[in-house]
SERODO-350993 format. One line per 5 residues: number of its first residue (from 1); their letters; for each residue x, y, z of N, C-alpha, C. Coordinates in steps of 0.001 Angstrom, whole numbers. Atoms other than C-alpha are relative to their C-alpha. Layout:
NUM = a = X:Y:Z:X:Y:Z:X:Y:Z; ... .
***
This chain:
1 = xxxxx = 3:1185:870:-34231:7323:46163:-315:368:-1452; 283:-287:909:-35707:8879:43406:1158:877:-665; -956:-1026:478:-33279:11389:42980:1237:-1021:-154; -1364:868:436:-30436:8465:42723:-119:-931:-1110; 444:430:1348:-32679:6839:40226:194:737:-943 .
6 = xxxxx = -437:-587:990:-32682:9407:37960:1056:499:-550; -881:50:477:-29466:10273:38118:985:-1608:-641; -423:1416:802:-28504:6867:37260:-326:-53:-1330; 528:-525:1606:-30542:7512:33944:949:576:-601; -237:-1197:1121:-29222:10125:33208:1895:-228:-49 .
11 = xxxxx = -1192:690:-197:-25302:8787:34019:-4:-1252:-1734; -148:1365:629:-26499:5673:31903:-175:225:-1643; 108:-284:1613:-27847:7368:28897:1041:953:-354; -408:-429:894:-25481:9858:28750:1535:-785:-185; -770:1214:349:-22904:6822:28754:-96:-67:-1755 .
16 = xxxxx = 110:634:1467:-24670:5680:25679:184:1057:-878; -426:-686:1075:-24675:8838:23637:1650:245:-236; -1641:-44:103:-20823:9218:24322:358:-1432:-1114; -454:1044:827:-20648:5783:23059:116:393:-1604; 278:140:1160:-22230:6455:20054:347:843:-566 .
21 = xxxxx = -525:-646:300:-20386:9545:19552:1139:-768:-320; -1354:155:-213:-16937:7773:20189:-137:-1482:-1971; 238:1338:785:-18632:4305:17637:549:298:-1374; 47:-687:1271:-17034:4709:14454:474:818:-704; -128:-1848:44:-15666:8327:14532:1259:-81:-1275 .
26 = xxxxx = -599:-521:989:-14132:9790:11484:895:1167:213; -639:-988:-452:-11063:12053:12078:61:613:-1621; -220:-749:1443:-10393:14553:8785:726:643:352; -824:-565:-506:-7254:16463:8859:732:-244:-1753; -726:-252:1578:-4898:17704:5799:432:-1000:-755 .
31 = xxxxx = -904:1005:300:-2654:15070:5260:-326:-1372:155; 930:1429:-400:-5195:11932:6465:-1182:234:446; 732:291:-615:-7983:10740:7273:-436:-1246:802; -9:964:-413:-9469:8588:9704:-884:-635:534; 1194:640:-127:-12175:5779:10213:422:-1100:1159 .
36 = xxxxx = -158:714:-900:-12063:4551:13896:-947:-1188:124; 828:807:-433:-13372:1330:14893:-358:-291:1522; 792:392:-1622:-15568:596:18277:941:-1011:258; -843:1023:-513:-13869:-2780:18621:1375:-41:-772; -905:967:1165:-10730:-2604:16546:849:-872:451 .
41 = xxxxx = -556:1039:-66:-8966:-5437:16032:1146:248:-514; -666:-293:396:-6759:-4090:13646:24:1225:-1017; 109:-1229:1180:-5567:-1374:11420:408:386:-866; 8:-42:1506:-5468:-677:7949:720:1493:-284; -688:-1507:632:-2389:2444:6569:-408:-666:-1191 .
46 = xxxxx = 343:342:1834:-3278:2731:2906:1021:1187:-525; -262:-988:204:-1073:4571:1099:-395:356:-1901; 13:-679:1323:-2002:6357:-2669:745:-63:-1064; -951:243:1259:-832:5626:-6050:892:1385:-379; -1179:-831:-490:1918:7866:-7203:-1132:1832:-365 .
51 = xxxxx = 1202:-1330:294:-695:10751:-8921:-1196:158:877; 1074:328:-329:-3330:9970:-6709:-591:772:1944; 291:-285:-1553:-5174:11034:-2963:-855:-809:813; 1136:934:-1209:-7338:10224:-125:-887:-480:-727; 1574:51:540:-10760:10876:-2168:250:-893:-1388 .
56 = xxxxx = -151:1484:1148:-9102:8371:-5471:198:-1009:880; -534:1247:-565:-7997:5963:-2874:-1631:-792:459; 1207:201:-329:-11694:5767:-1409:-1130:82:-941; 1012:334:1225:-13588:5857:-5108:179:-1183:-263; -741:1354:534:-10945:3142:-5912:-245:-1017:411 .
61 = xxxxx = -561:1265:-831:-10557:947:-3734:-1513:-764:1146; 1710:314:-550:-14386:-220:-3276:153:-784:1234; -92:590:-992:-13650:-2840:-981:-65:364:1658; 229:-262:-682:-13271:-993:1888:-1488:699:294; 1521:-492:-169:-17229:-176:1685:93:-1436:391 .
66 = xxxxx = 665:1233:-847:-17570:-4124:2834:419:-394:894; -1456:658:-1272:-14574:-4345:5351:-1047:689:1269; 632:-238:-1477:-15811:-4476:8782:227:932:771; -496:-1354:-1234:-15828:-1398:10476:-30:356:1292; -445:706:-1341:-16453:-2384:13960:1135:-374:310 .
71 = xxxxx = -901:828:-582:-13492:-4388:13851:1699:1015:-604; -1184:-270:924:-10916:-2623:11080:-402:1882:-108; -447:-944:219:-9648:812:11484:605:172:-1214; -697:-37:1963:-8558:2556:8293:498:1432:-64; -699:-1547:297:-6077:5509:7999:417:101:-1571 .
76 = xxxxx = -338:-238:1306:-5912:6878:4471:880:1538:-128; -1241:-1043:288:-2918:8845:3444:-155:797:-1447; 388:-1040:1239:-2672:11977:1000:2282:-106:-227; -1385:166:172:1300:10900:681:72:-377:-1075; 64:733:1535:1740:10720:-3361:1680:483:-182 .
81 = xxxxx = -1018:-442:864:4309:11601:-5688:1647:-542:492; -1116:684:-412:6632:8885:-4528:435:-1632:-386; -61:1511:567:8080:5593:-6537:1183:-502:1007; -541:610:-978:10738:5277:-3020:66:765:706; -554:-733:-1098:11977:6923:186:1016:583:60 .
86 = xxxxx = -1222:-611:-560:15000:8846:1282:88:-638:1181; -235:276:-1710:15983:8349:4566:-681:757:990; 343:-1070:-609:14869:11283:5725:-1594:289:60; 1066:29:454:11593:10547:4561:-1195:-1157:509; 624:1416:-433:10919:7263:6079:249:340:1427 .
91 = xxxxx = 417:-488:-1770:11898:9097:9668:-1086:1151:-136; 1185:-1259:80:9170:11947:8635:-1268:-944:8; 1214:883:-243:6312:9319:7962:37:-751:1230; -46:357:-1305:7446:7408:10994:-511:717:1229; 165:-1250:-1175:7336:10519:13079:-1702:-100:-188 .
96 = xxxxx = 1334:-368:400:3859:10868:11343:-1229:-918:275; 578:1077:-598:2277:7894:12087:103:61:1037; -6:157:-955:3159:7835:15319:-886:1179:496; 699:-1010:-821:1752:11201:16007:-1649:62:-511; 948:549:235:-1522:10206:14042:-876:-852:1492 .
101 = xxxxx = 369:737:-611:-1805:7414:16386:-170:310:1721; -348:-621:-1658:-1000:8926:19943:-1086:1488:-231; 856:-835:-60:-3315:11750:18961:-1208:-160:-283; 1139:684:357:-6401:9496:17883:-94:-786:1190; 492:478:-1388:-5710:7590:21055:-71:-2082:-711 .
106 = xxxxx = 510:1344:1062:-5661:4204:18041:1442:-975:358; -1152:1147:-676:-3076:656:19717:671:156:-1168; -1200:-125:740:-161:816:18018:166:-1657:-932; -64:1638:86:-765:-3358:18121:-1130:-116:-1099; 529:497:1130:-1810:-5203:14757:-401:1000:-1032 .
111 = xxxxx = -585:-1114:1289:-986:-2638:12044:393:-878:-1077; -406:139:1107:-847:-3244:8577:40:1139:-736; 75:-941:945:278:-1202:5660:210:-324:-1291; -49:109:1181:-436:-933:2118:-155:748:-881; 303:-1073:853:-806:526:-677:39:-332:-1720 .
116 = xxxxx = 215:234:1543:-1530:386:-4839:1199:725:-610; -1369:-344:767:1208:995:-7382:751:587:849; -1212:-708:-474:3780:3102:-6548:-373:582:1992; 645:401:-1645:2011:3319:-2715:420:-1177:693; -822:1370:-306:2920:-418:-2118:1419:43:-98 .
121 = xxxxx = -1832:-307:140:6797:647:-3071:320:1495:1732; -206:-1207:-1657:6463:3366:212:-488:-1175:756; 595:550:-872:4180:888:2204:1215:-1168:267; -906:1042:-415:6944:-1785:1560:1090:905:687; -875:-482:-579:9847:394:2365:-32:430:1596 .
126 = xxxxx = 250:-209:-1357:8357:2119:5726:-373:-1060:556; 400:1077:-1165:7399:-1221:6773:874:-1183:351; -1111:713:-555:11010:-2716:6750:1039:579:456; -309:-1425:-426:12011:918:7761:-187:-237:1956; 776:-53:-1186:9907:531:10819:135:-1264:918 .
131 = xxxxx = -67:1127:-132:10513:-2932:11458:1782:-507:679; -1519:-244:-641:14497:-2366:11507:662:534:1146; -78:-1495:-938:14497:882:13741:-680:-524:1498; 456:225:-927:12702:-1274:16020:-622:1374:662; 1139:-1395:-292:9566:1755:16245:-815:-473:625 .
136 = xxxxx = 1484:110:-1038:6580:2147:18385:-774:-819:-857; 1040:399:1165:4753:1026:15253:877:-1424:-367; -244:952:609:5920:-2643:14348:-1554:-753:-765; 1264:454:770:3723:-3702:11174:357:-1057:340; 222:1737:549:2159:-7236:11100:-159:-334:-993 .
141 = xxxxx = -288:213:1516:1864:-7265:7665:254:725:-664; -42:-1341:1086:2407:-4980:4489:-641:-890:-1303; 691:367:1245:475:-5539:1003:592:488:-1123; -83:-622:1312:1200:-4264:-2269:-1103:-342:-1485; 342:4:1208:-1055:-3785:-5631:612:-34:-1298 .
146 = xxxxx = -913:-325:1526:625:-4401:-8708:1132:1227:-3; -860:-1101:-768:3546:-2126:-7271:1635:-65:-1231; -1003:356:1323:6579:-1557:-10093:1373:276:1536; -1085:162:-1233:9069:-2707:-6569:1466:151:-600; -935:-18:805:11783:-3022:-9423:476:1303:-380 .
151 = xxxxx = -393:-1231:360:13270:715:-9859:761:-285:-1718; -1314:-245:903:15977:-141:-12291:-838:-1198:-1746; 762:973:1164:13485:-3198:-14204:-931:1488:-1030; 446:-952:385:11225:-205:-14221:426:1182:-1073; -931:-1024:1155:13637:2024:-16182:-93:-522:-1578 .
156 = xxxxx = -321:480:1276:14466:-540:-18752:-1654:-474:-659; 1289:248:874:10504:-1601:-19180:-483:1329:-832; 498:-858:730:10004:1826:-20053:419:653:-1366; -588:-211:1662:12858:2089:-22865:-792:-847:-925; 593:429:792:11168:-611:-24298:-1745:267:-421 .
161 = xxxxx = 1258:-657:261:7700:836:-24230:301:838:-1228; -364:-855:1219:9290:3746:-26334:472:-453:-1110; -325:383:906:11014:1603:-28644:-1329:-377:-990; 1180:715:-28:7720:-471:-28894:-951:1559:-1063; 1028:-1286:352:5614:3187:-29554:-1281:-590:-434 .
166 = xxxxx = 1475:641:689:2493:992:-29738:-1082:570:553; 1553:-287:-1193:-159:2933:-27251:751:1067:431; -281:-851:-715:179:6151:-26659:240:713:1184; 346:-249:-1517:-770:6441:-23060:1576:-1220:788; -611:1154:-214:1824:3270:-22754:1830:813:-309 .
171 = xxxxx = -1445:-1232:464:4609:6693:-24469:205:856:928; -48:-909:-1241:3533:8850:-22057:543:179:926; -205:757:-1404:3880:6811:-18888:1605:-441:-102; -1367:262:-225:7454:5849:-20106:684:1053:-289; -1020:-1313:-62:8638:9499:-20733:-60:541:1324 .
176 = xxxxx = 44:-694:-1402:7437:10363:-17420:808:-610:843; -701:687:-1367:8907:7816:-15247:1645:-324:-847; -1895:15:261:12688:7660:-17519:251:1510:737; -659:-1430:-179:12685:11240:-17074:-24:537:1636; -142:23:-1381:11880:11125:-13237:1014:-755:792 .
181 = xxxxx = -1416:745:-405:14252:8389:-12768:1110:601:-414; -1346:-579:423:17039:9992:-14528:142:1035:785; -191:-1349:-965:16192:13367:-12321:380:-509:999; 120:-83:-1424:15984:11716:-9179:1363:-1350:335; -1134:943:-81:18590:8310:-9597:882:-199:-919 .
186 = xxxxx = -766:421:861:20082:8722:-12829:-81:-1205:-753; -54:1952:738:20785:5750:-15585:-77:-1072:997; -478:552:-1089:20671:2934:-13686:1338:-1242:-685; -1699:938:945:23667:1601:-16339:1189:527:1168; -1014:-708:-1312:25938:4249:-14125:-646:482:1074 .
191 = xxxxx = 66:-569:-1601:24388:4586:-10810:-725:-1339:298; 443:1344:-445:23438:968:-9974:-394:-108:1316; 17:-130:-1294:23846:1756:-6591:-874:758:554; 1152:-148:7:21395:3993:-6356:-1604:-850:264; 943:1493:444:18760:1565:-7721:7:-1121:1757 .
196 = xxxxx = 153:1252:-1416:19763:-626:-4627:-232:556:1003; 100:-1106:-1295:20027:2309:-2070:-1966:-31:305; 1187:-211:-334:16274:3028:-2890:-1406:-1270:-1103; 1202:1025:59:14395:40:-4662:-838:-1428:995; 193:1007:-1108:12360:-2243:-2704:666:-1311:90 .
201 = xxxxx = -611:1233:1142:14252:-4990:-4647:272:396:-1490; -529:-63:1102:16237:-5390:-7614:292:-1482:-451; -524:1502:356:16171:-8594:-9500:1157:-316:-824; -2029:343:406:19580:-8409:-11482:658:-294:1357; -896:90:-816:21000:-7722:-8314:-676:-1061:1416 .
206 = xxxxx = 950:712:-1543:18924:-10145:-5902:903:836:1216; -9:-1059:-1286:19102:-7123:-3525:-1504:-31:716; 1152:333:-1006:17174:-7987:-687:204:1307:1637; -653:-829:-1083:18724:-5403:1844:-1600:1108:601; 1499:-746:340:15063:-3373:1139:-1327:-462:1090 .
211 = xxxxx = 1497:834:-659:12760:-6010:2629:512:-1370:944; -585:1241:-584:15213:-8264:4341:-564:-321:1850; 740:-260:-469:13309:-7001:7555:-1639:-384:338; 1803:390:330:9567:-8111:6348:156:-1658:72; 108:1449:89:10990:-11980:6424:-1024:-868:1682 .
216 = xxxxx = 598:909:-1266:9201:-12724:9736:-1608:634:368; 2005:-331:-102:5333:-11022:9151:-168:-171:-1600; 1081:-12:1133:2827:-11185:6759:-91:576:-1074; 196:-219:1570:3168:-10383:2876:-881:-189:-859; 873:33:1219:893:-9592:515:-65:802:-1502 .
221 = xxxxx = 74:-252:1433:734:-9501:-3146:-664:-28:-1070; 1309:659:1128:-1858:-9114:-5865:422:900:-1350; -82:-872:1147:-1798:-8439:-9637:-828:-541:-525; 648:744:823:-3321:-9203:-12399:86:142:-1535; -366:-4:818:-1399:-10120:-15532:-671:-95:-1205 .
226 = xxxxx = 1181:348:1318:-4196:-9811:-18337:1043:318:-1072; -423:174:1768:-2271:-10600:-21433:-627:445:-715; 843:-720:929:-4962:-9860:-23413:348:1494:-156; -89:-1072:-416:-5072:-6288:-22095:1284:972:-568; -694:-882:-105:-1561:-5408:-21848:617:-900:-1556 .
231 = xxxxx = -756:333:1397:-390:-7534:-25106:-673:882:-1027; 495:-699:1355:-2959:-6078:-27466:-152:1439:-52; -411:-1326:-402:-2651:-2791:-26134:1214:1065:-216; -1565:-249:70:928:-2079:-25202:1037:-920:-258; -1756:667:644:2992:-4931:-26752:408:-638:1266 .
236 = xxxxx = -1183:461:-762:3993:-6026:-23227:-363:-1383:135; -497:1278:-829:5117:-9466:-22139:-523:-78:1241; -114:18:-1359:4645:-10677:-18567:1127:196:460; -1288:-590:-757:8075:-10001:-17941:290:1507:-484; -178:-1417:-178:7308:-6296:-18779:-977:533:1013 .
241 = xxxxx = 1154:-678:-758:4539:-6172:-16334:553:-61:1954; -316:413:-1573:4808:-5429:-12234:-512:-1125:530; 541:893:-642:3194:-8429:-11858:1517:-1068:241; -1486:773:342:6926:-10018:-12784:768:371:1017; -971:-339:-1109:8643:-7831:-10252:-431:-265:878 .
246 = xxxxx = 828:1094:-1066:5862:-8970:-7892:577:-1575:545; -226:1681:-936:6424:-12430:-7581:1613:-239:-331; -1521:106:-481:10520:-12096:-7922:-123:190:1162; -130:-392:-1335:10032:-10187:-4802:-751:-996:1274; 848:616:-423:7505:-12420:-3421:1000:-1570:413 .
251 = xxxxx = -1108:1453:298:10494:-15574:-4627:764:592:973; -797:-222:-1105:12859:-13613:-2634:41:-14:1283; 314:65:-1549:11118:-13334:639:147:-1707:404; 271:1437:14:10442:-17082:484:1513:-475:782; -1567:668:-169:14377:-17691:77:558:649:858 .
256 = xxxxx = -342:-351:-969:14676:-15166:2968:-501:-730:1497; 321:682:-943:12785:-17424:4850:-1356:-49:581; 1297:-655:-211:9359:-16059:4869:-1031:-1029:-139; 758:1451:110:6592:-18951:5740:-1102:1108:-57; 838:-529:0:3778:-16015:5550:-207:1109:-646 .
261 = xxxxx = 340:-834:1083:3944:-14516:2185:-663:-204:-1189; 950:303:1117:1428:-14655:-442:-325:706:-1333; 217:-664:922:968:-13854:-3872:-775:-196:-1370; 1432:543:1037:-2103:-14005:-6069:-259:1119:-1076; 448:-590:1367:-2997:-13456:-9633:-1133:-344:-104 .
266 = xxxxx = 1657:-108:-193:-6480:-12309:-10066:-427:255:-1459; 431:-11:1094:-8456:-13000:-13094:-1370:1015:-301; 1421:-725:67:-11263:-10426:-14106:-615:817:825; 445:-1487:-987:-11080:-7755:-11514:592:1031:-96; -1134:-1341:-52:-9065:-5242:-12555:-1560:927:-1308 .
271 = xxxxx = 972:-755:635:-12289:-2617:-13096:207:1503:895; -172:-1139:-1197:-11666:1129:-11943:-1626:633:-13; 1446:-467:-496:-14670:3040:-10516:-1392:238:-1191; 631:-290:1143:-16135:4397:-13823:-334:-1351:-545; 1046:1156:1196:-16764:745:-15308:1324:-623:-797 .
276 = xxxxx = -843:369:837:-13728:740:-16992:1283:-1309:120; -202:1329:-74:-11683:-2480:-17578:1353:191:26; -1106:-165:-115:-8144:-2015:-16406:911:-950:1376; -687:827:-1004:-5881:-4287:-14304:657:448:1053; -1036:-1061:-380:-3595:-1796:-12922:-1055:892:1095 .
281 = xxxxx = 1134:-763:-508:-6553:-809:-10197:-98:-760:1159; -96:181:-1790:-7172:-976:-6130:-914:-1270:-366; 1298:645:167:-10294:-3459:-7412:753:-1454:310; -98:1380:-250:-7968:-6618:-7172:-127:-1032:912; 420:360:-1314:-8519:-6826:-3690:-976:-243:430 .
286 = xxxxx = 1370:191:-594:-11772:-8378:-2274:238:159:1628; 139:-104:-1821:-12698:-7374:1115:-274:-1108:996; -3:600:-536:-13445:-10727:2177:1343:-842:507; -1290:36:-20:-9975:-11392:1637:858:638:920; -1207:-832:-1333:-8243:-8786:3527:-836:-160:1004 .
291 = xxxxx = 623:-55:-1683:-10576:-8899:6483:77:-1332:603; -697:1357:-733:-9230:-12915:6838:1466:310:247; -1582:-372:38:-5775:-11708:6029:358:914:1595; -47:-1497:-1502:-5833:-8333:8958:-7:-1171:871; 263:394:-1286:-7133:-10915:11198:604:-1427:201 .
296 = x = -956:706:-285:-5150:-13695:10799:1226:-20:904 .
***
């Protein structure tokens, strides 16, 4: 008797330390990392602005310090240096995710993906990628941060930046991304097609072919058009800012039929880690927010 008592103990506690090994567990690995939840409910892809990694995504993007971690799994991706997909590129992350997930042992069921600037332009694409292909992985929602979804708007906001030459950092940012677009799609005066092949949307062309896929889950959209900011700064308009290609895209889903897409302009949160006062930052997101949204 005694001897079936104690092994019962010892059965029961070492139950509990397993638990509390398994509670929580953090995977680390080259290309991701990953923050399991005990109960999850659901789970959070993030993907990285276009310069950016795991360890900016997790300075940035404070919010996930209040998101429930019991309930909300959170895979953070080291996938940058990307304003769209190939083809070939959206079956490589597919592949990748999946083998993430089947090797963490993490339900394939109630997946979301997102991601900040040029991250939200991948997170949208693989998630009407994934959605089409009918994959192991069908997202329930996708998000985007102030995401420039517009390839070809994107081109022409940046001639006018240069014309403009009002903010240096505002010269920079538009020699980099003409001269990446021209490498990678060309003008989009002569290669239009392009532009449609790989933007998430194009509002000249209300090309919806991108996201025509995402009309039956959950959309999300946040910016935050500080005029102040970007007028006295860089000269721009709201129709030079992604917050413009935002809610076209946001108009389009609607007229695709979409009863569960949302898109909010946020006043006075656009602060990146350092203090500093910028719109264009993971900060627009409150965690009380997405952790109704996931679980909706």
């Amino acid at each position: 008797m005694i001897k079936s008592f104690l092994l019962l103990i010892f059965v029961l506690f070492g139950l509990n330390i397993n638990a509390q090994k398994i509670k929580n567990r953090e995977v680390r690995e080259k290309n991701y990392e990953l923050r399991i939840a005990d109960q999850q409910r659901a789970v959070l892809v993030l993907f990285p602005c276009f310069g950016c990694d795991i360890e900016h995504t997790k300075r940035e993007a404070k919010f996930l310090d209040s998101l429930d971690r019991d309930f909300i799994s959170v895979l953070f991706l080291n996938f940058n240096q990307k304003l769209f997909l190939k083809e070939s590129e959206k079956i490589e992350y597919a592949g990748f995710l999946n083998s993430v997930f089947e090797s963490n042992g993490i339900d394939k069921n109630e997946v979301h993906i997102g991601g900040f600037s040029s991250g939200g332009n991948v997170a949208i694409l693989l998630s009407n990628y994934l959605l089409e292909t009918k994959n192991a992985i069908q997202p329930k929602g996708v998000f985007a941060i102030d995401s420039p979804v517009d390839l070809e708007k994107l081109y022409h906001d940046a001639e006018k930046d240069l014309l403009k030459n009002s903010d240096p950092e505002a010269v920079e940012e538009a020699q980099f991304l003409i001269k990446f677009l021209d490498d990678n799609l060309g003008n989009p005066k002569k290669n239009i097609n392009k532009y449609k092949r790989y933007s998430p949307y194009l509002i000249s062309q209300n090309f919806t072919e991108n996201i025509k896929y995402l009309k039956d889950i959950k959309t999300l959209f946040y910016c935050e058009p500080d005029l102040d900011f970007q007028g006295n700064r860089k000269k721009r308009k709201y129709e030079d800012l992604n917050a413009y290609q935002l809610e076209k895209l946001h108009e389009a889903l609607v007229n695709l039929g979409n009863t569960h897409t949302e898109f909010y302009m946020t006043n006075g949160r656009g602060i990146r880690a350092n203090g500093d006062k910028n719109p264009h930052s993971w900060s627009l997101i409150k965690a009380r927010e997405l952790f109704l949204w996931l679980l909706n």
